[in-house]
Every structure is written in structure tokens, then in C-alpha cells.
C-alpha positions in Angstrom: -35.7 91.7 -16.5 -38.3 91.4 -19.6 -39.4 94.7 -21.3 -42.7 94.7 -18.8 -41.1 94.6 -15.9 -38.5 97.5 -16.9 -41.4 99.5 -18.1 -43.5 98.3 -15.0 -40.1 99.6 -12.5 -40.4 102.7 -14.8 -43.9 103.8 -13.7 -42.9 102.8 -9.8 -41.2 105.3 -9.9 -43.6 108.0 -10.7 -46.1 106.0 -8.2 -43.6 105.9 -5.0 -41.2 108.8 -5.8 -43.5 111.8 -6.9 -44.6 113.4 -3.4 -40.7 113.7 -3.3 -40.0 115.2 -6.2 -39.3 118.6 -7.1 -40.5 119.0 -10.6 -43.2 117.8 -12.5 -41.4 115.2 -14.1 -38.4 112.8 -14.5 -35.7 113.4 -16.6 -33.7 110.7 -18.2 -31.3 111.2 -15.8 -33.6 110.6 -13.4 -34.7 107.3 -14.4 -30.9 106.1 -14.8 -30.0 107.0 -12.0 -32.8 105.0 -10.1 -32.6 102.0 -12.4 -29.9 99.7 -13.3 -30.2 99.4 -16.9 -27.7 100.3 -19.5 -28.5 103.7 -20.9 -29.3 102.6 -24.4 -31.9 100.2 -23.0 -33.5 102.7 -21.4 -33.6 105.1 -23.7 -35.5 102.6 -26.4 -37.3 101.7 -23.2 -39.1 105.0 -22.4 -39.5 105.8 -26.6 -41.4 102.9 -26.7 -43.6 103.9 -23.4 -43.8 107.2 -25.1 -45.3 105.9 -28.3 -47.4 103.2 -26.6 -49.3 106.6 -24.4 -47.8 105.1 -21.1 -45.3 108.4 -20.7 -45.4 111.9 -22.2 -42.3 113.9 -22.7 -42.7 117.5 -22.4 -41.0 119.3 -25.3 -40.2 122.3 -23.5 -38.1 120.8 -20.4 -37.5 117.4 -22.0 -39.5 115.7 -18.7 -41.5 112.5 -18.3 -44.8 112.5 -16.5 -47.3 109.8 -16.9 -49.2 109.4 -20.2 -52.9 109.8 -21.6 -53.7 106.0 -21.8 -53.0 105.7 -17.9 -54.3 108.3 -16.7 -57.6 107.5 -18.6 -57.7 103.9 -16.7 -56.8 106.2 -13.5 -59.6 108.4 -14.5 -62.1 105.9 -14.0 -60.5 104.6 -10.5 -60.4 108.6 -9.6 -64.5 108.6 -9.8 -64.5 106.6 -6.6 -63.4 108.3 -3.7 -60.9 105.8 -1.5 -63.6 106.3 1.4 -66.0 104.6 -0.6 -63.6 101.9 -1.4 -63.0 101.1 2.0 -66.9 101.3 3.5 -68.1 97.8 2.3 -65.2 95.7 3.6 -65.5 98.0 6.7 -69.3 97.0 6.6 -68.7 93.3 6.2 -65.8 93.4 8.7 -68.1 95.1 11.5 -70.8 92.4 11.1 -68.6 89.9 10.9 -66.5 91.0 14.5 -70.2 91.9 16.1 -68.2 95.4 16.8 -68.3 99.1 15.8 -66.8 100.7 13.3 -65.6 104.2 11.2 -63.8 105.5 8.4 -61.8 108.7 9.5 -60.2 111.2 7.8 -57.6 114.0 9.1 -57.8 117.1 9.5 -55.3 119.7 10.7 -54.5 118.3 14.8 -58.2 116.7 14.6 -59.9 113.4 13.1 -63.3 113.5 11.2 -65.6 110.6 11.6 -66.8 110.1 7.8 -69.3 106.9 8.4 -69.7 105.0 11.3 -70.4 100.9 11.2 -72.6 99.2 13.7 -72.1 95.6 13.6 -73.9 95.2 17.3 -77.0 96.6 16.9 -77.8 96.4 21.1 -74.7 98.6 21.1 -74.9 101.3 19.4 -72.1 103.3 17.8 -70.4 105.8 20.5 -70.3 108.0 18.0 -71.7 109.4 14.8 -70.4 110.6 11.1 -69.7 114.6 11.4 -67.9 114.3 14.8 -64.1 115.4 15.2 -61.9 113.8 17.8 -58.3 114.8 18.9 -55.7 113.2 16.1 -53.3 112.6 19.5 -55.5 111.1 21.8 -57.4 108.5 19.6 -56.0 104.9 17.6 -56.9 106.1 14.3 -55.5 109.5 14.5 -52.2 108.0 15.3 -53.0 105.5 12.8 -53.4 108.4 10.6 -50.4 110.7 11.7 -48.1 108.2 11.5 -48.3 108.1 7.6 -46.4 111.5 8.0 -42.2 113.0 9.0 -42.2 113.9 12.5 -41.6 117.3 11.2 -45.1 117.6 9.4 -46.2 115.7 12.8 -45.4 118.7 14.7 -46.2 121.4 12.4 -49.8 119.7 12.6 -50.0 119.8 16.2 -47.9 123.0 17.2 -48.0 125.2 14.1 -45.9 128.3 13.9 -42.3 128.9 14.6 -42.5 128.5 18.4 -42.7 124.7 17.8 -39.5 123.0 18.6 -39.5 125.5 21.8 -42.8 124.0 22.7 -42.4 120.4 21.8 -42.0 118.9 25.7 -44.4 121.1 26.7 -47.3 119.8 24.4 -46.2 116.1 25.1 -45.3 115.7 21.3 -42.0 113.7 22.5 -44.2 110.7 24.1 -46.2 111.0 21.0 -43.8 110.8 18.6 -42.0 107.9 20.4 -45.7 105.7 20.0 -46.3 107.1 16.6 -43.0 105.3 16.4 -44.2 102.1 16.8 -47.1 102.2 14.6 -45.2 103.0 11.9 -43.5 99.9 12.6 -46.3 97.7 13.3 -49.2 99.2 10.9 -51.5 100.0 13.5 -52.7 101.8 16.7 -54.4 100.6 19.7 -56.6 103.4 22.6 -58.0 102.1 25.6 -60.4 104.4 27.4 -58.8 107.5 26.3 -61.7 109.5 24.7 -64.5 107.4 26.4 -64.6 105.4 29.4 -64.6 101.4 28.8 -64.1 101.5 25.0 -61.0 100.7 23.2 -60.1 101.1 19.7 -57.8 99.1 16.7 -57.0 101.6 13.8 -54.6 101.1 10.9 -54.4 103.8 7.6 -54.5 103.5 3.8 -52.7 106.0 1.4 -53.7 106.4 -2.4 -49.8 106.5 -3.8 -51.3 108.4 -6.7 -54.1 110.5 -5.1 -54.4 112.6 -2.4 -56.3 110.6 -0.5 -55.7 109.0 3.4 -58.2 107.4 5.0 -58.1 105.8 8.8 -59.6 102.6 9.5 -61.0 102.3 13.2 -62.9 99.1 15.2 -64.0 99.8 18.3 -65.5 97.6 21.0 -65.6 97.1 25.3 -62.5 97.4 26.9 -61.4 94.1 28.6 -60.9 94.0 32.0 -57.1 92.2 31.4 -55.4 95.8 31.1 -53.8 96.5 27.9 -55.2 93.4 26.6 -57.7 93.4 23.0 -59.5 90.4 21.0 -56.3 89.4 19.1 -58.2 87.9 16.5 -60.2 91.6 15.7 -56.4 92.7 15.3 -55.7 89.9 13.0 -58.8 90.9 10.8 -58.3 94.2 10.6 -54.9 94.0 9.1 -55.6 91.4 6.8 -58.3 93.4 5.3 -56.4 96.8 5.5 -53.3 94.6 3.4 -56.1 93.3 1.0 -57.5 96.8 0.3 -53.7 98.4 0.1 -52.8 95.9 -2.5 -55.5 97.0 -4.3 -55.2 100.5 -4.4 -51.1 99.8 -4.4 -50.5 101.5 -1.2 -46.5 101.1 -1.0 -46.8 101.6 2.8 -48.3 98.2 3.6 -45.9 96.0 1.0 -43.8 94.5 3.4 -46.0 93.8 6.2 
């Protein structure tokens, strides 16, 4: 591997392994052990990062985070919210499909409609920005709770310590078992589950470096073929939810 890839591997790992990680930082010990490069390699390796401003190394517990010249370039990214990212290609893709759209974000057990998209202007949006909708029992807050353990799943939906007592009770097994698949697949299909002859495609984005998880939703007429939806709003949804992840480097989307 050339120098720029070992440094680029370096900073992966702050990008995919941080939310895991129980200190604010990486030791060298920590790198080595989650890259195969001679130890001398790496050590010149991460001096040079250090000097070049892509790591700092605290003096106090001899830890790597990342350094001033990145997050300076993050800095600038930071200034737009993810949401905001996402609502023009959401726009375009709405008008494009002739179909309805939001942006969603989550919210304890619930689902917050940011900004609805109405790309069929004789039928209007079922729904507008401000209103919540059960996480469970719509596409995108499955789309949305599948990004997380099964654990945090349940703590979301049956908080307290009473939870694993109440899990068949509360129908969390069936929903685990589809949340499941869309882990699997990328996305989440509803039909007429919160309204009556509407279905819904939904698929989710993650910021690696920011807090930030956004759920993608179309929504349109349920077809009269039962489970069946427009394959080819499917298709377009997912190659524009891969377009936007390889942009913000979501590491959930790279081998789909």
C-alpha cells in the first residue's frame, strides 16, 4: 500500500470505529492492532499525519484524535445540516417519479416529518412537515430504526427495565424480524398501514462523523396487485440514496 492509502486506512478508522470506542482517542496500539503494517511503518506513519495537522496526539494520555486541518475542511461540511443535503435530490427525485415525498427524522418510538415533496401537484402530500408518525408502523421509521442493535431497538420502543418481559407483548419480535430484512436490503416498504390506499419506499442515511440520521420516504397509490410497488421508484430511490451516501461516506451503504 502507498503512504496515502496507509494514512487514508488510518483516518477510516476514526470515521467507522469511533461510535464504538471507549475513549476519546486511539492509541498506537490501537491502530496496530487494526492495521497490518509493521510497527515502525506505522509509527513514521502517524508522526508524519501528526506534523502534516491530519492527527493530534494528546500529551497527557498519548491518544490520537483527528487533527485541526480536517476538521477545518469538516467545519465547513458541518455548516450544512445532512437534511438539507438530502432535500434537492429528494426534490428532483419527486418530480421526476410524479410522487410524494419527505425527509424524516427520529425521535424516541416516533418519526418527524421534516419537509414534505409534492411532485403530483393534483395529489397533494398526505401529510405535512411538523407531523409525527409511529417509528413501527411506517417504511421510513423502520428505514430509520434499522440503522440501530436490536437492543437500542427495544429500549426505543419499551424503555425501562420491564422490556425484555414485555417484548411479545408489544409485537417487538415480528418487528425485529422485518427490521431484519431491511438491514439486509437498505430499504423498507408500508402498504396502507397509517393511511388507507397509500404505500410508501423508505431507505436511511448516516453521517459516519456527525450525529446526524436522516430517513428518506416516497410515497404514492397503493396498487391493486397486493404487495406489489413501481419497481422502477424502488430502483431510483436507492440509486440516489447510494449517490448521496458516497458523498457524505455513509459506511452503511458501501456494499450495496
Amino acid at each position: 500500500m502507498s503512504t496515502l492509502e496507509n494514512a487514508s486506512a488510518v483516518l477510516k478508522l476514526f470515521a467507522h470505529e469511533s461510535s464504538s470506542l471507549p475513549q476519546q482517542g486511539l492509541s498506537f496500539s490501537d491502530v496496530a492492532s487494526r492495521l497490518p503494517l509493521p510497527k515502525s511503518t506505522l509509527s513514521r506513519l502517524l508522526v508524519a499525519m501528526e506534523d502534516q495537522g491530519l492527527l493530534v496526539r494528546n500529551p497527557a494520555n498519548r491518544l490520537y484524535s483527528v487533527g485541526e486541518l480536517l476538521l477545518a475542511v469538516g467545519g465547513r461540511q458541518r455548516a450544512k445540516p445532512l437534511t438539507d443535503e438530502v432535500a434537492p435530490v429528494l426534490t428532483a427525485l419527486t418530480d421526476e417519479q410524479g410522487c410524494a415525498g419527505m425527509i424524516c427524522l427520529l425521535e424516541k418510538d416516533y418519526v418527524r416529518i421534516v419537509s414534505v415533496f409534492n411532485g403530483c401537484p393534483h395529489r397533494p402530500a398526505s401529510y405535512s412537515a411538523g407531523h409525527r408518525l409511529p417509528a413501527a408502523n411506517t417504511a421510513v421509521g423502520r428505514a430509520l430504526l434499522a440503522g440501530y442493535s436490536e437492543r437500542d431497538v427495544i429500549d426505543r420502543l419499551v424503555p425501562g427495565a420491564a422490556a425484555h418481559a414485555s417484548f411479545s407483548q408489544h409485537g417487538l419480535t415480528g418487528l425485529l424480524q422485518r427490521l431484519t430484512v431491511v438491514r439486509r436490503q437498505g430499504w423498507s416498504y408500508a402498504r396502507n398501514e397509517t393511511r388507507p390506499d397509500q404505500s410508501a419506499l423508505a431507505t436511511s442515511l448516516t453521517h459516519p462523523l456527525r450525529n446526524e440520521r436522516v430517513g428518506l420516504c416516497l410515497t404514492f397509490p397503493s396498487l391493486s396487485d397486493g404487495n406489489a410497488f413501481p419497481q422502477p421508484l424502488l430502483t431510483r430511490l436507492i440509486s440516489v440514496t447510494r449517490m448521496l451516501a458516497e458523498k457524505i461516506g455513509d459506511p452503511g451503504w458501501r456494499h450495496r
